[in-house]
Every structure is written in C-alpha cells, then in structure tokens.
C-alpha positions as CSV (number, residue, x, y, z in Angstrom):
1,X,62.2,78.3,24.6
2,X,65.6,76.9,24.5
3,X,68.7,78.6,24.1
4,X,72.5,79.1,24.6
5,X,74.3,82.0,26.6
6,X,75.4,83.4,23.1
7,X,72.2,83.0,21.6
8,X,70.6,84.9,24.8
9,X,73.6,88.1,24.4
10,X,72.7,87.8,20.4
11,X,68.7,88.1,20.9
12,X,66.9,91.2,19.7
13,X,63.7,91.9,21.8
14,X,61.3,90.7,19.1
15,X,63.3,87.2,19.9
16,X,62.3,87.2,23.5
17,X,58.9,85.2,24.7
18,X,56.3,88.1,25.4
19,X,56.3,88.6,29.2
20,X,52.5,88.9,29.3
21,X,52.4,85.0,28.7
22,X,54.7,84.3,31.7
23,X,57.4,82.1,29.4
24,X,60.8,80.7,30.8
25,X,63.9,80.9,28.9
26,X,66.2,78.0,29.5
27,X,69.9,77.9,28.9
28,X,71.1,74.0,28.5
29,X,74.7,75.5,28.4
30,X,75.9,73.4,31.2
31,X,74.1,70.1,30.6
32,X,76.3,69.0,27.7
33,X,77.6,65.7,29.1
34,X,77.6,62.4,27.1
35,X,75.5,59.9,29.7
36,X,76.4,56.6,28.1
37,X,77.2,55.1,24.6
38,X,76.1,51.7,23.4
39,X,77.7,50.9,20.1
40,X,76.2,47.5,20.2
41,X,72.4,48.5,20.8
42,X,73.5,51.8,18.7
43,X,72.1,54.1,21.2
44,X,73.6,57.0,22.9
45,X,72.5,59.3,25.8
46,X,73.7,62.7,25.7
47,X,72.4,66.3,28.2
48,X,70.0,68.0,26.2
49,X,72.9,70.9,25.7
50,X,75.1,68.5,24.0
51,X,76.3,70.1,20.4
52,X,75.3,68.3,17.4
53,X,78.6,67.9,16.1
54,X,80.1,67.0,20.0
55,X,77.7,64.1,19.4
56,X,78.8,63.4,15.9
57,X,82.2,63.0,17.2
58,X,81.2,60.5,20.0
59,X,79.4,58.4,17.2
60,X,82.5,58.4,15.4
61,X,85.0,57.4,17.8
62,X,82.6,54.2,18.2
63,X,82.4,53.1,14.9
64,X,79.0,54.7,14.5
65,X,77.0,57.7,12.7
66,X,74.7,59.9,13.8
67,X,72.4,60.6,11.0
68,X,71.9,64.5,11.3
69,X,74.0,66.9,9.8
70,X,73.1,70.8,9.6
71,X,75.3,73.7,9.0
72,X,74.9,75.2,12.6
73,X,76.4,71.7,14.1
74,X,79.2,72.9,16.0
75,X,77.0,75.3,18.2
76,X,73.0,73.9,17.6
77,X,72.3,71.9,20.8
78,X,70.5,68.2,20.8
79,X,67.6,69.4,23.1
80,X,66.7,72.5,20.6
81,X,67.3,70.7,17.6
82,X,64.8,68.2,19.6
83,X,62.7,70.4,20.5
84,X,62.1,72.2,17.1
85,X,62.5,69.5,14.9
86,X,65.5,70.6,13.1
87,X,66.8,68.8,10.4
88,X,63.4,66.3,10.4
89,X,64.1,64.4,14.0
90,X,62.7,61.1,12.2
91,X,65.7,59.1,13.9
92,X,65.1,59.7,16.8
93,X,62.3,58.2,19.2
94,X,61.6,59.5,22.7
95,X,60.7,56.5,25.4
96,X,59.8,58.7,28.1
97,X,59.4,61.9,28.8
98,X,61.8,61.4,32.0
99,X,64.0,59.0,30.6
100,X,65.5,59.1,27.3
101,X,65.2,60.5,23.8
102,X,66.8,57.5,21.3
C-alpha cells in the first residue's frame, strides 16, 4: 500500500492493511524528484512520489502534455496512481520493473 504522510495522519483503522497479513505501508513522500525529461523522445522520468500535477507542470514547461488529469492532481502521487490504475494508466508502459515506467 502506498501512501503520503497526510494520507497516513488521515487513515481510519479500517484503512490500514490487516496486521495478521504482515503488509508494509510505504510513504513515497520524499522520492518526488523529476529524473530526466526528454521532450524529443517525449519521455520523462519522475520518483514514484512525484505529484500528478508537479508532473503536469514539467510537461508543460517542455512544450509537452501529460495525458492524465484527475481532480486529486495536486496531492495523488505517480507511483499510486501507477499502482492502482487511476485515471486508466493506458499511457503509460513499464520497461522494467527496475528501470522505468514510460
């Protein structure tokens, strides 16, 4: 389960993973860092705590779109929204599990 410091102070206990199945919460906080943009192969390679809309504003200072929108943007995080399949991740692919999601 991923989550964000204020989605982890927010969660009521029927949020939490059961503790019988021995489940890790991880808060991606901290790895929000944009890795590298390449406008001309339209790729980018963000931290999987990177906000939607911190990414949406990356795109856009290059001349690019990134081609999810949702009304949580500001504070929904690449690596949930990846994760979950929010808003239909059919533009993204992933290369690698260690490397990269496109």
């Amino acid at each position: 389960m991923t989550a964000s410091a204020e989605t982890l102070a927010a969660l009521s206990a029927g949020a939490l993973p059961p503790a019988a199945l021995a489940n890790v919460v991880l808060c991606l906080d901290r790895m929000d860092k944009l890795r590298e943009i390449d406008p001309a192969a339209n790729t980018i390679m963000v931290e999987a705590g990177c906000t939607l809309a911190a990414i949406q504003q990356q795109a856009a200072a290059h001349g690019r779109l990134f081609p999810m929108a949702l009304g949580s943007q500001g504070s929904c995080q690449i690596g949930g929204n990846i994760s979950t399949n929010a808003g239909n991740s059919t533009w993204c692919c992933t290369t690698s599990r260690a490397r990269a999601t496109r």
